[in-house]
C-alpha positions in Angstrom: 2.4 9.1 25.1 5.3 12.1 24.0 5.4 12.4 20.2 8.6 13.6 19.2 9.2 15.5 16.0 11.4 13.8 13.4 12.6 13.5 10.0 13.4 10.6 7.8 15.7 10.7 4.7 14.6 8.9 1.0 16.0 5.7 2.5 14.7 6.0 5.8 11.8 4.3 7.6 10.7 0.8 8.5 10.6 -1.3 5.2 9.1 -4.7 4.5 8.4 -6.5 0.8 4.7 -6.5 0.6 3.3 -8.6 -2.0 6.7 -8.2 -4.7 6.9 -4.7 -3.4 8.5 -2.5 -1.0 6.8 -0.8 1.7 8.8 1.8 3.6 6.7 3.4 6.6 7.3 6.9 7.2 4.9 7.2 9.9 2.7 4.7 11.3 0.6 4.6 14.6 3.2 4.9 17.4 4.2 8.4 15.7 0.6 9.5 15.0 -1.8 8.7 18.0 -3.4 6.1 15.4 -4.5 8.5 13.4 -2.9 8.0 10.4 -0.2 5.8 8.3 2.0 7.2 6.0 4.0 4.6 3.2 6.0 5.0 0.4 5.4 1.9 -2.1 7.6 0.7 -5.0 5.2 -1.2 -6.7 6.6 -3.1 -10.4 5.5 -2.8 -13.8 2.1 -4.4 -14.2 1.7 -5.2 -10.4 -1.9 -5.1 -9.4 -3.1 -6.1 -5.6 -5.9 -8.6 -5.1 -9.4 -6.6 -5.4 -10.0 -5.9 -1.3 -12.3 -3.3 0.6 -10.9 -2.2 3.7 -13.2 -2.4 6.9 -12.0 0.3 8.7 -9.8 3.3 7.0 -9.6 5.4 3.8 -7.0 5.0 1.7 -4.8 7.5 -0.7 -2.8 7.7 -2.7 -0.4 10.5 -3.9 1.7 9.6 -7.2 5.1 10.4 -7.5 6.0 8.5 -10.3 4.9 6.1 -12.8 1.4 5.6 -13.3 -1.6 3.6 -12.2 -4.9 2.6 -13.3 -7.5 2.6 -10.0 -10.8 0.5 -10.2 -13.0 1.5 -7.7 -17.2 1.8 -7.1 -17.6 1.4 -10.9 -14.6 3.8 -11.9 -11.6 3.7 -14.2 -9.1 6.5 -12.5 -5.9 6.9 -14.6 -3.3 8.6 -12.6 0.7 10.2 -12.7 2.8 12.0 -10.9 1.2 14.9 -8.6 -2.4 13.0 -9.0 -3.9 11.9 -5.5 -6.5 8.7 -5.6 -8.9 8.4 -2.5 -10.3 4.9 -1.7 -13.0 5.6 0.7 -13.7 3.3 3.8 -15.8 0.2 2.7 -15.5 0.0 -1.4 -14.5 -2.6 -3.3 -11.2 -1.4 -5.4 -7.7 -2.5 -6.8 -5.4 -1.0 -9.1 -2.9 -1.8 -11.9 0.6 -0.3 -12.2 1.6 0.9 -15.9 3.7 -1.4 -18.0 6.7 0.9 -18.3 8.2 2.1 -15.0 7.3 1.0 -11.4 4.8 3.6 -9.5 6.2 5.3 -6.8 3.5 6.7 -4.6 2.9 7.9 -1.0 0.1 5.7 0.4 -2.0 7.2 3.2 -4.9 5.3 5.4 -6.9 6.9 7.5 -7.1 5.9 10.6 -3.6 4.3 11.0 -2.9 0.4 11.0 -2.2 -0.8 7.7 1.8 -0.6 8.6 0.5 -3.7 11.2 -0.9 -5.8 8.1 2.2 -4.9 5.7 4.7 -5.9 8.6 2.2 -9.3 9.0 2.1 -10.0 5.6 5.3 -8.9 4.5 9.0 -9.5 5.4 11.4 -6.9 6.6 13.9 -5.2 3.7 17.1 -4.5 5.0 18.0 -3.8 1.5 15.5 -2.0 -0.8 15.9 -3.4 -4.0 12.6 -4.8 -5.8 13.1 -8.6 -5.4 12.0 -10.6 -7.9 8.2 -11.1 -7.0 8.1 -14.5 -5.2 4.6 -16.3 -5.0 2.4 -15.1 -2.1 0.8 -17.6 0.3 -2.9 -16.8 -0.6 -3.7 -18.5 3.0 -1.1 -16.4 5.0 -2.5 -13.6 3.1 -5.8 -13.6 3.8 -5.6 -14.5 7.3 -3.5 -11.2 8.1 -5.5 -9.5 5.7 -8.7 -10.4 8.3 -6.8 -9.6 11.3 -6.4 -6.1 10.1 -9.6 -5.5 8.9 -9.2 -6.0 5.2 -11.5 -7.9 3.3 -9.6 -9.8 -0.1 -12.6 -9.7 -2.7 -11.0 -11.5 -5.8 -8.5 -11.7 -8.3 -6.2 -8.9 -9.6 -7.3 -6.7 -12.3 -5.5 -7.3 -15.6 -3.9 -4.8 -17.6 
């Protein structure tokens, strides 16, 4: 398989609302041999994923605005712009977004695959404006979540 260079603009990329927010892949496995995935996320005020381990990759995060508290392996991890998080393989963790401003981050997993469970779990965004967070089909949810080797743990954090 040829990869190709490319370059993708601020609006560019597949996009899909994940869980109330919007997930734009920048570069998934097709463009990286499975190596890695590559996401911007628009995450609202106050959003916080389930608490979840993932089975197989790593996962980062690079802020580039707002701000996030991280729980993970017994840690409270407060982070802004230009901080980077790393969830390693296999930990329990979650996060909450700040009340004030959505976070904007770059969200990296290591190997690639987690643009398969957003794409499952999601549903494509033609336009990227944050919907208004509709309820999530805790069934549907943790069915693709197993598929793609991510184990849901529990409840949100609060703020």
């Amino acid at each position: 398989m040829s990869i190709r260079p490319y370059l993708l603009g601020p609006d560019d990329g597949e996009a899909h609302w994940f869980l109330g927010s919007l997930c734009t892949v920048k570069a998934g496995g097709r463009h990286t041999r499975d190596r890695l995935t590559v996401a911007e996320f628009v995450n609202p005020p106050g959003f916080a994923p389930p608490l979840h381990r993932h089975q197989v990759e790593d996962e980062m995060f690079y802020v580039l605005s707002g701000t996030a508290r991280f729980h993970c392996d017994g840690q409270s991890l407060t982070a802004g712009p230009g901080d980077f998080v790393l969830l390693p393989v296999g930990i329990a963790h979650s996060f909450v977004v700040g009340p004030d401003e959505p976070l904007r981050a770059l969200q990296i997993t290591t190997p690639a695959g987690f643009e398969r469970f957003a794409a499952e779990a999601g549903v494509p965004a033609p336009e990227r404006r944050l919907p208004d967070p509709g309820p999530v089909d805790p069934a549907a949810l943790g069915h693709a979540a197993a598929r793609n080797g991510i184990e849901l743990l529990g409840s949100p954090p609060t703020a």
